[in-house]
N, C-alpha and C positions, 0 to 999 in steps of 0.2 A: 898735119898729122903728127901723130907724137908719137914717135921714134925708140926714143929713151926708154930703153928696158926697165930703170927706174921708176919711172913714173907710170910705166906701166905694172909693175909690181904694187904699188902703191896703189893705184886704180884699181886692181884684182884686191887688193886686202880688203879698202873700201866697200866696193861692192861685196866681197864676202862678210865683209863685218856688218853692212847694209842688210844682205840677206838674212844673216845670223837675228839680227836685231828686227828686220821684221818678223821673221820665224816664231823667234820670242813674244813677239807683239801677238801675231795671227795665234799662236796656242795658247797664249794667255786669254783671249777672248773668246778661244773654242773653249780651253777650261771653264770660264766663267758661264759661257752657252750651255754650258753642257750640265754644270752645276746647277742653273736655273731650271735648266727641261731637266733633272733629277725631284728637282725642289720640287715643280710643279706637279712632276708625273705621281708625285708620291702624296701632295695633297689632292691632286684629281683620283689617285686610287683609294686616299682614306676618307674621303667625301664622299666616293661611290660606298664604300665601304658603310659609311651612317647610313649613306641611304636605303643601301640597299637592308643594313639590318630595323629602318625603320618601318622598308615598305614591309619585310618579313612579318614584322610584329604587327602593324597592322592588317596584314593576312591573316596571320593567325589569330589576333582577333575575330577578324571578321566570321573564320571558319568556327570560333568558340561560340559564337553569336550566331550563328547560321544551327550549330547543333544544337545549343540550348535550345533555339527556336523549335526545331528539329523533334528533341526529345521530349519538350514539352506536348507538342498537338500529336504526338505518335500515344503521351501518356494522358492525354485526354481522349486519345481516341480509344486506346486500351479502357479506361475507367469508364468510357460510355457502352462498350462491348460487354464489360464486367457487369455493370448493372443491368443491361440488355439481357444477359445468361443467366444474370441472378434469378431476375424478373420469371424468365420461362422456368426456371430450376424451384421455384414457389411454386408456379403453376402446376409445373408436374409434381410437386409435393400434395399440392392440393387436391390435386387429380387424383392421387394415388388412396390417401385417405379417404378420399370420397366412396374411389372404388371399394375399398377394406371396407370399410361401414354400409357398403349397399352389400358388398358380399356376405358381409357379417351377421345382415340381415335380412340377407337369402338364405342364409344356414340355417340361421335360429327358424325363421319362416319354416324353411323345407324339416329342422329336427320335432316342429312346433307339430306340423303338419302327422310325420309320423307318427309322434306320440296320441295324437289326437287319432289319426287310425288305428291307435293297436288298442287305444279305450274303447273306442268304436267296438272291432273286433271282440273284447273281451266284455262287453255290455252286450251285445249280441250274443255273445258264446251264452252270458250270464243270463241273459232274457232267455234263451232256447234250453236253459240246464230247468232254469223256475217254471216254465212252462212244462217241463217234461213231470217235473215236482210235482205242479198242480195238476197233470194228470195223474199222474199215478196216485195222487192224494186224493181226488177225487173219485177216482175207481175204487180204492181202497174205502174212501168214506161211504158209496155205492155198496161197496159189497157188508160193508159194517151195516150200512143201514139196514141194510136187506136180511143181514143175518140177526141185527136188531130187531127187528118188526117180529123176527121168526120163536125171540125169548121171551122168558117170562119173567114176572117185576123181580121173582126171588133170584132168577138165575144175572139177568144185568146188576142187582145189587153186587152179589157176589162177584161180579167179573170187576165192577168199576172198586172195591172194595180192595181185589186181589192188585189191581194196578195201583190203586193208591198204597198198600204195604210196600208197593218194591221200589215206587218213589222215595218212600220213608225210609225203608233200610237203605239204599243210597245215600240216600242228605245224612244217617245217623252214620252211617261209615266213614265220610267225607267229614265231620263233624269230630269224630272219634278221631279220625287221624291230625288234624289241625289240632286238636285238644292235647294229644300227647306229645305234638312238637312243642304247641306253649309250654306246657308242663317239664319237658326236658330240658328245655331253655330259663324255666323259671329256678328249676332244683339246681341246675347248674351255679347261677345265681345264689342262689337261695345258700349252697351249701359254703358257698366263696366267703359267704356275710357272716354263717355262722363259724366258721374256722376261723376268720378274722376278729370277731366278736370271742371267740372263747380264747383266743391266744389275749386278746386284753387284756380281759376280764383274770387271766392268771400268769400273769410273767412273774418267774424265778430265776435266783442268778446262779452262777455255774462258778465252781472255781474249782482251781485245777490241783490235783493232790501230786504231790511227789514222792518219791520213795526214799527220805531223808527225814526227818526231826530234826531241829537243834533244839538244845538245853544248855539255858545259863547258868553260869557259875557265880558265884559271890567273889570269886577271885580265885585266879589261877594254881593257889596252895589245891586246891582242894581235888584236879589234875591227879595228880602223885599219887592222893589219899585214896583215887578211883580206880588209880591202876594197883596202889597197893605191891606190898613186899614182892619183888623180882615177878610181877604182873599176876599174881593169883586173885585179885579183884574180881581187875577185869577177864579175867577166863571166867571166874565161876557164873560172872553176872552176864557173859554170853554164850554162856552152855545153858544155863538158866530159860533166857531170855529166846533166844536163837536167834537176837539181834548183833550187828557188829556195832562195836561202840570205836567210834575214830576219833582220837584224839592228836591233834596235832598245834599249829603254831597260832591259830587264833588266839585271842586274848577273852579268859572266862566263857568259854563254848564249848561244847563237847558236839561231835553229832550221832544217832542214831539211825543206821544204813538198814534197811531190809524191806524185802517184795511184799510183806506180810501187814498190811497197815493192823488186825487188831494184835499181834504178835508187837509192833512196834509201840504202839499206843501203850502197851503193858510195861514195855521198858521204858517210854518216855515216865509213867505213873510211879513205878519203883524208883527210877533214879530220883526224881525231886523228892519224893519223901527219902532217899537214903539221904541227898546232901540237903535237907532242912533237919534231918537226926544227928545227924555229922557223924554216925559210930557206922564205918563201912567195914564190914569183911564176910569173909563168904556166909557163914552162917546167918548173920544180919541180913545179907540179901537176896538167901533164899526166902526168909519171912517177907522182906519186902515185897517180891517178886509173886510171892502166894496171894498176899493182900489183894495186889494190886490187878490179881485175876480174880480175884473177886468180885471187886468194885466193878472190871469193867464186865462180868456176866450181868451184874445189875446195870450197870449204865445202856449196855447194848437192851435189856430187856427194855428200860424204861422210853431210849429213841423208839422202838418198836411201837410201844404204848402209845408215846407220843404221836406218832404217824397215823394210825388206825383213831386216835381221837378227833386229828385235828382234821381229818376227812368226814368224821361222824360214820363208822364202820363198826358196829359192834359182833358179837358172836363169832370170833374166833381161837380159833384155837392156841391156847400159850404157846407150846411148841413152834407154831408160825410163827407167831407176835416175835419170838425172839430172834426166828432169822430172818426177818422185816430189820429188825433192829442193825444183825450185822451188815445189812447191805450199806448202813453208813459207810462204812472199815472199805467199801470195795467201788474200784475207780472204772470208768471205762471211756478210753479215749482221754481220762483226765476230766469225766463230767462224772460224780456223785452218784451213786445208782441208788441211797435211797430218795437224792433230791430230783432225781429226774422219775424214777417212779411215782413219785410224789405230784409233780407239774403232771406226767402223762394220767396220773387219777382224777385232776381237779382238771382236767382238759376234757377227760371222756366224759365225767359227769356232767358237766355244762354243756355238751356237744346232743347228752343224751337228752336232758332236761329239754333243749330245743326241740327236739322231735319228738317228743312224749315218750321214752323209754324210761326204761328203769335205771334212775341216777346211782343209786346205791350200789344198785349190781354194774352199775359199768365204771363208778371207783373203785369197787373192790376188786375188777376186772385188773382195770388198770395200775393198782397199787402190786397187783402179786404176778405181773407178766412179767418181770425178770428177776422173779424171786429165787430162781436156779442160779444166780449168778452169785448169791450171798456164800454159796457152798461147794461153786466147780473145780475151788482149787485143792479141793478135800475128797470131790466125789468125780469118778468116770464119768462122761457122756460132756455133749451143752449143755448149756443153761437152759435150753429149751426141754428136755428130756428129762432131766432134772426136773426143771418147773412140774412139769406135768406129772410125775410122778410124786411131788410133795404134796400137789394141789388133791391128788386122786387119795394119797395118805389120808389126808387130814378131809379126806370129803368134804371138798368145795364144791361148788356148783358146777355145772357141766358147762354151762355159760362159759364159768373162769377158765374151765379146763382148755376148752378148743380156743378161748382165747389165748393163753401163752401157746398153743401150739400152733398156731397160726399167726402169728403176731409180726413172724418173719416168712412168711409164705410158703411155708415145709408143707402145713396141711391145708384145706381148704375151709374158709369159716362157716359158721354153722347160725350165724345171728350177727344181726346188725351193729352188737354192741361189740362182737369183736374186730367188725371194722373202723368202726368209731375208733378203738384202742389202737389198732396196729396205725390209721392215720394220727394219732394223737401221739405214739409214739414216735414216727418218723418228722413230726413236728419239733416234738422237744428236742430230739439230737443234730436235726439238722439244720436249727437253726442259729444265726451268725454269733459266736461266741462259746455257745454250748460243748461244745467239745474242741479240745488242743489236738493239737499236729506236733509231733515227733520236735525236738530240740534243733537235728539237724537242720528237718526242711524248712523250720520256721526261716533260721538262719539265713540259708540259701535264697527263701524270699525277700527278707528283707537286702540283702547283697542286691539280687537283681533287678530288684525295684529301683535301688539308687542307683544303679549300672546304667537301667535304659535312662533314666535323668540325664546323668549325667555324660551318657553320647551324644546327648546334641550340641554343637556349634551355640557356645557363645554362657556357656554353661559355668556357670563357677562354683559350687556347693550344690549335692543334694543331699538329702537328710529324711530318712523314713521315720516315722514319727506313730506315738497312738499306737503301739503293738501291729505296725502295716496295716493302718489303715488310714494313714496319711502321707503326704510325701510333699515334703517344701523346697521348692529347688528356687536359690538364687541364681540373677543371671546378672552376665555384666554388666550395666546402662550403657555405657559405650556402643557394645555389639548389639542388645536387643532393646527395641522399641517399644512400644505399648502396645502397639498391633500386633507387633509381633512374639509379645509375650504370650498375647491372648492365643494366637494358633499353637504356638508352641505347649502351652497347656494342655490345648485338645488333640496338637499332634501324640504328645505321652499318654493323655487316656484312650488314642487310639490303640496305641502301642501294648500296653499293659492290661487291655479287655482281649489283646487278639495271644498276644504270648505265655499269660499269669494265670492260672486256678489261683483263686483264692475267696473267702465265705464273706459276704457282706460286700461292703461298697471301698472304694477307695478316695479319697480326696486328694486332687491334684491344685497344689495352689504355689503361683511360679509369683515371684516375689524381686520385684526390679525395684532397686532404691540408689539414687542420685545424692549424694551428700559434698558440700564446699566449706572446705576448714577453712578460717581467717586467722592469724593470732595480733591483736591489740597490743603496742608496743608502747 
C-alpha cells in the first residue's frame, strides 16, 4: 500500500488531470453530438419544410383544378338553363302575339259586326222611312187621280202650266243668282286688267319742285353789280319781285328763295335778262321785272293750251285755259299738279274708253279736278270748293262738277265717270315715286335702313343706295358664310317689311367678297 502522502498527491493530480482530460474529451464529443443533431434537426426541418410547401402547392393546384372543373359544368349548366328560359320566353312571346292578333281580330270582328248592325238598323229605318214615302205618294197620287178624273182638259192644262212656271222661276232665280256671282267675280277681274292696262298704256314722270332757283353768273363781278350801291339793287329787285335773292360764298351762283313758284319764275326771267343786259339798277329792273310778267302771263296761257290740246279737249273757256296753265307753278307733295292732272285725264279716259263711256268728258273731268289748287293760295276755302266754284263759273258740265267734288269723298258721286276720276286720281299720287316725303323723314329712312344692316353680327359696311330703295350691306368673309349670307339677307328684309313705311319695293343685296394680295418680288 502506498503510504507516501506524495505519491499520493501525485495520484490525486493524475486522476484529476485524467478526469479533467476526459471531461474534455466527453464534451467535446457532446459538442460535436450535438452539433450534428443541430445540423440534422435543421435539414430535417428544412426538408419538411419543401415538402411540406410542395405538397401545399400541389393542393392548391389541385383545389384550382377541382374549381375550374367546378365552374365550368356549373356554367354549362347555367347556359343550358339559359337556353331552356330562353326557349319558353320565345314561346310566351309567341303566345302572346298570337293571342294580340286573335284579339285583334275579335275586335275588328265584334267593331265589323256592329257596324254592320247599325247599316242594318239604318236600311231598315231607311226601308220603313221610303215605304211610309210610298204610301203617302200613293195616297196622294190616289187623291190626284181622283181629283184628276174629276177636271177638265182646260182646267189640268192650266194646273200643269201653273206648276211648270214655278219650276221655271226657281231654275231662273237660281240661274240669276249664280250669274251675278260670275259677273261679280268677272268685274272684279275685269276692272284689275283694265287699271293695270290704262296705268301702261300712260306712265308719266314726277319730279319734285323745290322752293329755290339758282342762277348762274358769268363770273362773280357781277355779285357786287346785283347788289349795287350800299344794296339798293338788290332791295329794289326784292320788293319788286317778292322774291329773296341770297347771295352768298358760292362761286358765279346767286339763289332765288320763295313759296311762290310763278312769283319766283318772274325773278328767275328778270334776273337773266338783267345780267345778259349788264345795265342793273333800280329802274332797269323794274322794266325787267314788267317784261318778264308778261311773258310769263303768256307762257302760263300757252302750258294751259298746251294741255287741253294734247288731251284733244276743245271749248273751253280762256279764263280756265289760263289757270290750267298756272297749275304748272303749283307743287303738291313735290308731284306737279298740272303733270298729274295731266296722267289722272289720259287715265280716266282710257278707263272710260274701256267701258264705253264718254272719253272726252272723263279727260275733261279729270284734267280740271284739282283745278282749285292753281289759285288756293290767293283764294279762301280748298281746292275742292274752289274747284267747284270755278267749274260752276265758267259752266262746265255737271259731270265735271260733282266730279271735283267728289274726287275726295266730301260728296257722293253722281256718275261713273267720277269714279273712274277719283280712282284714277289716287293712282297717279299714290304710286311709287309720284310724290316726296319731307327732307327730314327721307333722312331718317335712309339712317335706319343702314342702322338695321348694320346690327347684325358680322356686318361691316351698309350703304342705302337708289334714293332707299336699295341697301348693299358688305359682310366679313371670315364671320359670314354663303348660307349664311343668304338668311342674313332675308333676315333684314324681314326686319325692314315689319319696322319701315316706305313706297315701292326695297332691294336687299348682302355682298361677301374674299380677296388674297401676293406681292412678286
Amino acid at each position: 500500500m502506498l503510504t507516501n502522502p506524495g505519491t499520493l498527491a501525485i495520484v490525486l493530480i493524475f486522476l484529476i488531470i485524467g478526469c479533467l482530460i476526459g471531461y474534455f474529451v466527453c464534451k467535446r464529443n457532446y459538442d460535436k453530438k450535438l452539433s450534428d443533431a443541430h445540423t440534422s434537426a435543421e435539414q430535417i426541418i428544412s426538408n419538411a419544410e419543401k415538402e411540406a410547401i410542395t405538397s401545399k402547392k400541389e393542393a392548391l393546384l389541385e383545389a384550382k383544378d377541382e374549381a375550374h372543373r367546378y365552374r365550368e359544368q356549373q356554367e354549362a349548366d347555367l347556359k343550358e338553363r339559359r337556353k331552356d328560359v330562353q326557349k319558353q320566353e320565345e314561346r310566351l312571346l309567341q303566345r302572346e302575339d298570337v293571342l294580340d292578333r286573335k284579339d285583334n281580330t275579335l275586335d275588328k270582328r265584334e267593331s265589323s259586326l256592329e257596324q254592320r248592325e247599325d247599316n242594318v238598323s239604318i236600311q231598315q229605318k231607311a226601308i220603313e222611312k221610303q215605304k211610309e214615302d210610298l204610301s203617302s205618294i200613293i195616297t196622294e197620287q190616289q187623291a190626284e187621280l181622283h181629283r184628276i178624273g174629276q177636271l177638265t182638259q182646260e182646267e189640268a192644262k192650266d194646273q200643269i202650266l201653273d206648276e211648270l212656271n214655278e219650276q221655271l222661276t226657281h231654275e231662273k232665280s237660281e240661274f240669276i243668282k249664280e250669274s251675278q256671282e260670275e259677273a261679280q267675280q268677272d268685274a272684279n277681274k275685269l276692272a284689275k286688267n283694265l287699271i293695270v292696262e290704262a296705268i301702261q298704256r300712260s306712265a308719266a314722270d314726277s319730279v319734285a319742285e323745290t322752293t329755290v332757283t339758282t342762277v348762274t353768273l358769268p363770273n362773280d363781278d357781277m355779285k357786287g353789280r346785283i347788289i349795287g350801291k350800299e344794296g339798293r339793287n338788290i332791295r329794289s329787285f326784292e320788293s319788286l319781285t317778292g322774291i329773296d335773292l341770297v347771295i352768298d360764298d358760292t362761286p358765279e351762283v346767286v339763289v332765288l328763295s320763295g313759296y311762290d313758284p310763278i312769283r319766283r319764275e318772274i325773278a328767275r326771267i328778270a334776273l337773266d335778262r338783267l345780267i345778259q343786259d349788264g345795265r342793273i339798277h333800280p329802274t332797269r329792273i323794274e322794266e325787267m321785272v314788267d317784261k318778264a310778267r308778261q311773258e310769263m302771263d303768256e307762257r302760263i296761257r300757252e302750258l294751259g293750251e298746251q294741255a287741253i290740246y294734247s288731251l284733244g279737249i276743245h271749248n273751253m273757256h280762256p279764263d280756265l285755259i289760263k289757270i290750267i296753265g298756272r297749275m304748272n307753278f303749283r307743287t303738291s307733295y313735290g308731284q306737279n299738279v298740272l303733270n298729274h292732272s295731266i296722267e289722272v285725264a289720259r287715265l280716266s279716259g282710257l278707263m272710260a274708253a274701256e267701258l264705253n263711256e264718254d272719253e272726252m268728258l272723263a279727260k275733261r273731268a279729270g284734267l280740271l279736278h284739282d283745278i282749285g289748287k292753281a289759285i288756293d293760295r290767293e283764294v279762301e276755302g280748298s281746292h275742292v270748293e274752289i274747284g267747284v266754284e270755278l267749274t260752276t263759273k265758267y259752266k262746265e258740265p255737271e259731270v265735271v262738277i260733282n266730279t271735283i267734288a267728289s274726287h275726295h269723298g266730301d260728296n257722293e258721286p253722281t256718275s261713273l265717270i267720277a269714279s273712274l276720276v277719283a280712282a284714277a286720281d289716287a293712282i297717279s299720287a299714290a304710286r311709287p315715286g309720284a310724290r316726296s316725303e319731307s327732307m327730314e323723314n327721307y333722312i331718317q329712312r335712309l339712317k335706319r335702313l343702314e342702322q338695321i344692316a348694320t346690327d347684325y353680327d358680322g356686318v361691316d359696311h351698309s350703304y342705302a343706295i337708289q334714293a332707299g330703295r336699295e341697301i348693299r350691306v358688305m359682310v366679313k368673309p371670315e364671320d359670314i358664310s354663303d348660307d349664311d349670307a343668304t338668311i342674313l339677307s332675308r333676315d333684314i328684309k324681314n326686319q325692314i317689311e315689319n319696322e319701315l313705311e316706305y313706297p315701292g319695293h326695297i332691294k336687299v343685296t348682302v355682298i361677301r367678297e374674299t380677296r388674297k394680295i401676293e406681292y412678286a418680288k
